[in-house]
N, C-alpha and C positions, 0 to 999 in steps of 0.2 A: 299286597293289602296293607301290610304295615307303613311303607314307603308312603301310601296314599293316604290311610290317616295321620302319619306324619305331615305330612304337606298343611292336609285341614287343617291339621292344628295349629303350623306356622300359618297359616293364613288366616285362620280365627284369631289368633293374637296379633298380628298384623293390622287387621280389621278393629281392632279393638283399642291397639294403641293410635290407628289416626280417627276413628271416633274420639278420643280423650284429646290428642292434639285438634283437630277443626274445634272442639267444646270450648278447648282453652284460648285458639285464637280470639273465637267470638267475645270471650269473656274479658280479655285485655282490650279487644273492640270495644266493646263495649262502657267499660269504666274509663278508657281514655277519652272518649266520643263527650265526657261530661267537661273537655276543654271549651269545645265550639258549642257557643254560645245561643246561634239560630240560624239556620238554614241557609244558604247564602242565594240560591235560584228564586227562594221565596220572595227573598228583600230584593232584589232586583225585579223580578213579576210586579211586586206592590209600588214601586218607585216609577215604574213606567207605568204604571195604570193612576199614579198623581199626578205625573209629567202628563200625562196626554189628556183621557176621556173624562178621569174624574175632574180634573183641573176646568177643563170648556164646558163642562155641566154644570157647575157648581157658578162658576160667572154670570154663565148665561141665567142660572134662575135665579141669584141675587141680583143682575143689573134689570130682569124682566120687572122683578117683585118690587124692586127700589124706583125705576123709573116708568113702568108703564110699559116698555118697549124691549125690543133685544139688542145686544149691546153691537156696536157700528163694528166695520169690518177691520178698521186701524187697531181698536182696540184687540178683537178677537185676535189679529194679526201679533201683537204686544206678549199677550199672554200665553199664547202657543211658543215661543219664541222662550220668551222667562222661562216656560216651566221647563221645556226641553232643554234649554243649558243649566237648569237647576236639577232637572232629572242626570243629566250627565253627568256632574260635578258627585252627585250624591250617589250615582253608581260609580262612578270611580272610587269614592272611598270607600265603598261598601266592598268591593271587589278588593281592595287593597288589604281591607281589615281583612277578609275571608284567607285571604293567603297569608298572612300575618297567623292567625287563628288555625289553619290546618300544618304549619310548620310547626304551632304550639303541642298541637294533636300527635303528631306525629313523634314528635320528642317525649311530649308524655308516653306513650303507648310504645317507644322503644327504651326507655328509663323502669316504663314496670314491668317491661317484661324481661327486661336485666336482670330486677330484683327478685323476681318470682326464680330465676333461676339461679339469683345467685344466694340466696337465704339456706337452700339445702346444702348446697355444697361449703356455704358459712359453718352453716349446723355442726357438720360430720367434721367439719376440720379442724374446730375449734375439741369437737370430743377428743377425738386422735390425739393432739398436742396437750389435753390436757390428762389423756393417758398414759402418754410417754414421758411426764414426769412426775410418774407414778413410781414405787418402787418395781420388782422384776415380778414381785411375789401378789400386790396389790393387783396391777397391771394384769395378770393373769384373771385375777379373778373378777377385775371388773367390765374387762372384753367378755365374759363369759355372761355375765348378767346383763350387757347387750344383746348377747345372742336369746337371754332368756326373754327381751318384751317384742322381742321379732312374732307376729301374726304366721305369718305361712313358714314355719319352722322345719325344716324335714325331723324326721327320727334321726338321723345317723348327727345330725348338728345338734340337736337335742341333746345325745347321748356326749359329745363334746362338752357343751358346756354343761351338765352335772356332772363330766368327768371331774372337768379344768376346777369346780367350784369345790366341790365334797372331797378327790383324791381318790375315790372310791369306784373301780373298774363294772363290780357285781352291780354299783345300783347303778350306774350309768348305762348301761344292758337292760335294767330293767325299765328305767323311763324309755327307753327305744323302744321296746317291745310295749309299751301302755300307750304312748304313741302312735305306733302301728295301729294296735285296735279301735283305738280313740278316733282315729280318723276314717276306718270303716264303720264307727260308731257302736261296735261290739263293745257297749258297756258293763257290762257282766262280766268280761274279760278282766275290762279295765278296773274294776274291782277287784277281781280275784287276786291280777298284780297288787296293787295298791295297800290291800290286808298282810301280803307275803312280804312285802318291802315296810311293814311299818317300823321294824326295830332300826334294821339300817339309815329310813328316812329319819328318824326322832335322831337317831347320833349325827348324821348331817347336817341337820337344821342347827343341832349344838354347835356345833362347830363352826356353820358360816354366820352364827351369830351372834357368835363370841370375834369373829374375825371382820366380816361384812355385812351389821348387821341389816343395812337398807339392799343386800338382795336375798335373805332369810326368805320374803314373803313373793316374790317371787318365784323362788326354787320350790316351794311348800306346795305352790298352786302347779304349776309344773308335774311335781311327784306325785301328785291328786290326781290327774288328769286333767285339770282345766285347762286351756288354751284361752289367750286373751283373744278378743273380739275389735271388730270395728266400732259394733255400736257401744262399750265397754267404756273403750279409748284407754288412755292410759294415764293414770293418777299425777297430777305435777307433783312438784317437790312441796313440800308445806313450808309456808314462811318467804318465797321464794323471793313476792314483790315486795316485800316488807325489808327482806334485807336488800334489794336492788336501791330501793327508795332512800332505805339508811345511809347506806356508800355513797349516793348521790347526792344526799343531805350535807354531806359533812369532805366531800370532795375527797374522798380516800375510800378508793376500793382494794385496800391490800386486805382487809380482811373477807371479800369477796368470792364465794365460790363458782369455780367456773361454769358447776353446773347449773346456776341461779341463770346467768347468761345464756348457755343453752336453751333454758328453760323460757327466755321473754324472745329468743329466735323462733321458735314454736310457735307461740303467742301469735307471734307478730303476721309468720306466715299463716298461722290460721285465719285470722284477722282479713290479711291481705286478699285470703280465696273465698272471703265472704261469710266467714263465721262469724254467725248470732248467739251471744250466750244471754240466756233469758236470763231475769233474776226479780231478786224482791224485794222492798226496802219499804220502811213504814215513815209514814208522816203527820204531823197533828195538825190539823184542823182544827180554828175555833178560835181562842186569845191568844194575839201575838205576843205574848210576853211566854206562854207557855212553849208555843213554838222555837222559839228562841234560846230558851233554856236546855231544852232536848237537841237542837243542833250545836248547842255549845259540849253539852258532854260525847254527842259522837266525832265532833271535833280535835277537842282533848284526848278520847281515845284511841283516836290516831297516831298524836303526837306520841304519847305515852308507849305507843306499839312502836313506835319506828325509834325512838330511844332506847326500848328495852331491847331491839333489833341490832342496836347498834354496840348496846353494852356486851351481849351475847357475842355479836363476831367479832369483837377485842378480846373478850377471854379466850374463846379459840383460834384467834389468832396467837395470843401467848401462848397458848398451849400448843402451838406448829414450831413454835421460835424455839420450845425446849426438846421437843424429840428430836434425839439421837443425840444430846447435849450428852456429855456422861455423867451418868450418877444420879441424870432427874430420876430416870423409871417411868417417863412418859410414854406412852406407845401411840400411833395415830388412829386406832383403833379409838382411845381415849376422846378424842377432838369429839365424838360425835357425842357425846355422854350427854346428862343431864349438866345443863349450867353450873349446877351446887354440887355435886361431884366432880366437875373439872375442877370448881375452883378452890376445891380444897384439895385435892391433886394437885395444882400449883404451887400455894403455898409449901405445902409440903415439898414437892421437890426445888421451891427455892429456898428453902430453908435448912434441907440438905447441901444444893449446893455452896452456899454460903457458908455452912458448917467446915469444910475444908479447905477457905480462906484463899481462893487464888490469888498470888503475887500482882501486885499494882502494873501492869505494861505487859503483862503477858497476854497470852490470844486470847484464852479462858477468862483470865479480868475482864477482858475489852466484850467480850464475847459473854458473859455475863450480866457487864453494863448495859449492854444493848435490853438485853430481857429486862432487867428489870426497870429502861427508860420508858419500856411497855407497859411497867406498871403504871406508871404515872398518866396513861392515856388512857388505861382503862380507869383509874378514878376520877379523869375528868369527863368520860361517857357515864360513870356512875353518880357523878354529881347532877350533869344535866340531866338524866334520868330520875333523880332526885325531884327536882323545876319542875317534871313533868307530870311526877305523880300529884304534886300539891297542887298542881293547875287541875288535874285531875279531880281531886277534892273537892278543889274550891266548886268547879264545877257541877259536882253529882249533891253538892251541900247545896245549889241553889235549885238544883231539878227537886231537889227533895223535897223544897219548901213550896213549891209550884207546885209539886204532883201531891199535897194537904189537902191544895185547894179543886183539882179536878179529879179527886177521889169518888165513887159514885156515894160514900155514906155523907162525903162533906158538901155534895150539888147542891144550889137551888135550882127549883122546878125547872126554871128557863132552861138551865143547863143540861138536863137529862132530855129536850127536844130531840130529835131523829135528826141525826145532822149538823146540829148546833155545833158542835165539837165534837173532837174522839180521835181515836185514833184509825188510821187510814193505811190499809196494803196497799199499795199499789206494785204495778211489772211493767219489767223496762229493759230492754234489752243492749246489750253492748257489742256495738258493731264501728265500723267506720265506714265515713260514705264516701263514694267515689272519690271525692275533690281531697277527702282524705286518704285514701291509697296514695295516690297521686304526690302529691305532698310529702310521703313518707317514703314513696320512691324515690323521688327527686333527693331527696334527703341523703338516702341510702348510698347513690351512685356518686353523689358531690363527694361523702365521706371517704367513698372506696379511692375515689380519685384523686382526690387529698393528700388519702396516706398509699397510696400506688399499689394496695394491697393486690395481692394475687394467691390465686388460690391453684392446687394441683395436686398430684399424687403427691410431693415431698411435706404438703400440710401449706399453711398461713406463711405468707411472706411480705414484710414491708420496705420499702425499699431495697431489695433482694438478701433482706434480711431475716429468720424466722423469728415469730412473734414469740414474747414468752407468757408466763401467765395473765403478769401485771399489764403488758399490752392490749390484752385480751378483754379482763374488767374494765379498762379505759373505753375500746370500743365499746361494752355493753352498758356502759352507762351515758355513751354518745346516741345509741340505740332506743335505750329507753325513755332520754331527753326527744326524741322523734315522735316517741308515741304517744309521750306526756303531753304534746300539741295539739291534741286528736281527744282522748281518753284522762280524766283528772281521775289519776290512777292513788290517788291520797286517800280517795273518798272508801270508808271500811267497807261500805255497802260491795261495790265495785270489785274491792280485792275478793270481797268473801264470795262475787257468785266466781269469779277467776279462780278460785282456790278451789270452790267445789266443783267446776264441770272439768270434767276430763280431756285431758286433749289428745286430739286425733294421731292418729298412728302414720308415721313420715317414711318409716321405712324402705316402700316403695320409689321415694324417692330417690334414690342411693343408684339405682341406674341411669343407664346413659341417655335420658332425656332430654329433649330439646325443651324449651322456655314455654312454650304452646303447652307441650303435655304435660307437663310439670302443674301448670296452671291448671289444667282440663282435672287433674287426679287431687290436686289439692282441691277443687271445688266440688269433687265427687266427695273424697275424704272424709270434709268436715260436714256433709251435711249425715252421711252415719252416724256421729257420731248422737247418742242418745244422753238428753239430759234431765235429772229426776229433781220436776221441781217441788215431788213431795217432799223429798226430803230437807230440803232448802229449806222449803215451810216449816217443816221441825223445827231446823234449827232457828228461824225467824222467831219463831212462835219463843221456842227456849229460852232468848236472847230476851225478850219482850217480858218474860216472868219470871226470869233468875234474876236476871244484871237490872231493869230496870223497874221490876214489881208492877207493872201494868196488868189491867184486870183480861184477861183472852176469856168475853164475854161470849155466850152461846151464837150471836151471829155472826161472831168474827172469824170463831172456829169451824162453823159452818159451810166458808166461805170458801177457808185453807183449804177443808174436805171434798167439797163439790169442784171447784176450780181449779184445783192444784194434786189432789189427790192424795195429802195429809191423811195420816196415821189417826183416825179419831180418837181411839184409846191411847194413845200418845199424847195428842192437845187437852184429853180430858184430864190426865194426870197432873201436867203438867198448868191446868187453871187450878185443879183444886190445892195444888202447892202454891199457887202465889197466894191464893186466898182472896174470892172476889167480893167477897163481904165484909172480907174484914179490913182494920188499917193498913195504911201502905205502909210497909218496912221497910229498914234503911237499904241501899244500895252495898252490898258490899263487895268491891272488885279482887278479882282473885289473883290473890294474891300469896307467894309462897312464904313464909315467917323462914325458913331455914335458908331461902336464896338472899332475904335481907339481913339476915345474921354472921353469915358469911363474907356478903360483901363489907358488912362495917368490922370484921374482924380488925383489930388492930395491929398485925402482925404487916397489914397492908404498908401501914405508915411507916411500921419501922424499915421496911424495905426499899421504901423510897428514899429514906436517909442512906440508904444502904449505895441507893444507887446512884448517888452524886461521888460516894469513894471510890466505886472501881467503874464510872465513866470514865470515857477519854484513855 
């Protein structure tokens, strides 16, 4: 008996993996199929029905209607003759183009299906190598927090990675055992544990949080009993295309984290398998001059994001140059801090070092110089950042003078018509369409092929060389420039619904799939994945009466509620703070006084003088 439900079961999975591969053939059939252009039996059927019958009909009753009579036999002879070597000539080239057109088909539809298979094993190899230069003690704990966003986790690898993460034998025993019951659904159980383990779990969480603290909330949820979901997906990194965008702004991705890249490979293969991410973005209707003013401040605050994106990953790039220097006191734990706590951690530990005077030509001078040539790069990202806020300004100073005049106490009559103007929701989804897959396949395999890239069990290799980190940023911002052709990935609107929906869980991809199934499971994947556009709406709505003091009139809110599934007692709060009766108040963008007080510290400048002495 066992033997024979053994069997079923290899054969239910069996059944199951070429249901998901025939899914995925049809579905690379399908998106390549948008090469060939029209039918090619059609156009020839329609080209011999002008060469022949339509051609001697169409004669015959303009020479009947023109002259009285039907047309002589020489002529009929003439024109059978014309259209039949015109009909020949024009299936020739029609049959020429079709073979032309399905070689095109063909190459597309073996280029994405390259890519669909080569984006996961991109994925995972790019993770790998950028775990392996990690330190020994890092590396443990951050393979361990992979194994934490894994969906079908056993217990016994559960109990691994809270071993590898906390150090703690007892409570890795007990997430096994919560586990267990968790997944017969003995929640009562899973409680009982969960109360028994809470002094253990509170000293663990200290700990990976003091150490790593982006997998704390993870392990948390874990030691609870939650188990992450399909329709869940799993949160991106925050910030992720804002610093991709930065690097690629400014043609230096050394301040660039690997996992940002990781994180637009995702993307891209979600994308690729047909993911829709819905979203919401407001517009004004009515005087173009006001119109205009409102696209100029979401445009600025663009620019302003991806400057301050970019001052952020200099300072923690400075802060990578100094750990393990001696004497800073930097730890990498440090790198992830709050902006204005790194960077007063840096001054201070170059002000230390400095304090101990290294000798001009030694490693420590030179190797000093170096950091503080860093300084000098971070105040030239802090100056254009500078540029950016006052454009900034300039701009919310001339919305401000616009939004006087389509205040509802400052209207006239004409202006409060239904329609006249106003402000407008509208949803819009972000997807790519076939011809762009297509396109961004092509892209993807030119690139591989370029740089001879191969991929295996020993990780990335370029020219039978392994990639290091800075190789790796370089492809991801060749990647991103791919996507950028498809998706104007500037536009805030865009990052923010990309920021807020979750992406789909790849995992499953890690096995030994062919290109079909791979595809067949990413377009299973991402349509679980579940996206909450009420919440979007919050923050739509939020954005609407914090940052820009617009009135969220009762049909507007209505609208979020009914449509979208908006928090009512949330929108209502959130109108009677802007205050819709009353003046519009000034915009004020948030801004930190202690991150701007810090950066004009003047201990900056003396450092920089500092560092033309012990460069070179």
């Amino acid at each position: 008996m066992r033997g024979s439900r053994e069997a079923t079961g290899r054969s239910d999975e069996e059944a199951s993996g070429l249901r998901i591969e025939i899914e995925g053939r049809s579905r690379i059939a399908e998106i390549s199929a948008s090469a060939r252009r029209v039918p090619w039996l059609l156009n020839a059927l329609q080209i011999l029905w002008v060469a022949g019958p339509a051609t001697f009909i169409a004669m015959q009753g303009g020479y009947l209607l023109g002259f009285g009579e039907f047309a002589p036999a020489r002529n009929v002879i003439y024109f059978v003759f014309f259209t039949l070597f015109l009909g020949l000539i024009g299936l020739g080239s029609k049959l020429a183009s079709v073979a032309v057109i399905e070689r095109r088909e063909q190459e597309a539809a073996q280029k994405l299906r390259r890519t669909i298979d080569l984006l996961p094993d991109l994925l995972f190899a790019i993770r790998d190598t950028d775990l392996a230069a990690e330190s020994l003690e890092r590396r443990r704990r951050l393979a361990a927090g992979v194994l934490l966003q894994e969906l079908d986790l056993g217990p016994e690898t559960l109990a691994l990675a809270v071993s590898e993460l906390s150090g703690d034998t007892g409570l890795a025993q007990m997430a096994q055992q919560i586990e267990v019951y968790r997944r017969f659904g003995l929640h009562s159980r899973v409680r009982d544990l969960v109360e028994a383990s809470a002094e253990a779990r509170l000293a663990a969480l200290e700990r990976v949080h003091a150490e790593a603290p982006e997998l704390a909330d993870a392990l948390r949820e874990r030691l609870q009993g939650n188990a992450p979901s399909q329709d869940d997906g799993i949160p991106r990194r925050e910030g992720f295309l804002q610093r991709l965008l930065a690097a690629a702004d400014q043609d230096d991705p050394v301040d660039l984290p690997v996992s940002d890249v990781q994180e637009l490979i995702v993307l891209a293969f979600e994308l690729l398998s047909g993911r829709e991410i819905r979203y919401l973005h407001f517009t004004w209707k009515g005087r173009w001059g006001v119109a205009r003013a409102l696209d100029a401040v979401e445009t600025t605050r663009a620019r302003y994001r991806l400057a301050q994106a970019r001052v952020d990953g200099r300072l923690r790039s400075l802060g990578l140059s100094l750990v393990g220097l001696p004497g800073s006191q930097i730890q990498r734990s440090d790198i992830r801090r709050d902006p204005v706590v790194l960077a007063q951690k840096i001054l201070d530990a170059l002000e230390r070092l400095i304090a101990h005077r290294p000798l001009r030509g030694t490693r420590a001078a030179r190797r000093l110089g170096r950091v503080l040539n860093g300084v000098r790069l971070l105040r030239d990202e802090h100056d254009q950042w500078l540029e950016a806020s006052r454009a900034l300004d300039a701009s919310i100073e001339h919305w401000e003078a616009r939004q006087q005049k389509i205040h509802p106490a400052r209207r006239r009559w004409w202006l409060r018509r239904p329609s006249a103007q106003g402000l407008h929701i509208q949803e819009d989804v972000i997807a790519l369409t076939d011809d762009a897959k297509l396109a961004f396949a092509r892209g993807v395999c030119n690139l591989v092929d370029d740089l001879e890239l191969q991929i295996d069990e020993r990780g990335l290799y370029f020219a039978d060389q392994r990639l290091d980190r800075d190789e790796i940023r370089r492809l991801g911002l060749q990647l991103l420039t791919f996507l950028q052709d498809s998706l104007d990935l500037t536009d805030l609107a865009i990052q923010r619904a990309i920021q807020a929906s979750p992406a789909a869980w790849l995992g499953g991809m890690q096995a030994d799939l062919s290109a079909e199934a791979r595809a067949g499971l990413g377009a299973a994947v991402v349509k679980e994945v579940r996206q909450d556009l009420g919440r979007m709406a919050e923050r739509l709505a939020a954005q609407l009466s914090t940052f820009y003091h617009l009135p969220l009139d009762p049909a507007l809110r209505q609208q979020l509620v009914d449509r979208y599934g908006a928090n009512p007692e949330r929108l209502e709060m959130l109108a009677s703070r802007a205050g819709e009766s009353g003046a519009p108040q000034p915009i004020r963008r948030v801004q930190s006084p202690e991150r701007e007080k810090i950066m004009r510290d003047p201990r900056w400048v003396l450092l920089l003088k500092l560092g033309e002495r012990y460069a070179g």
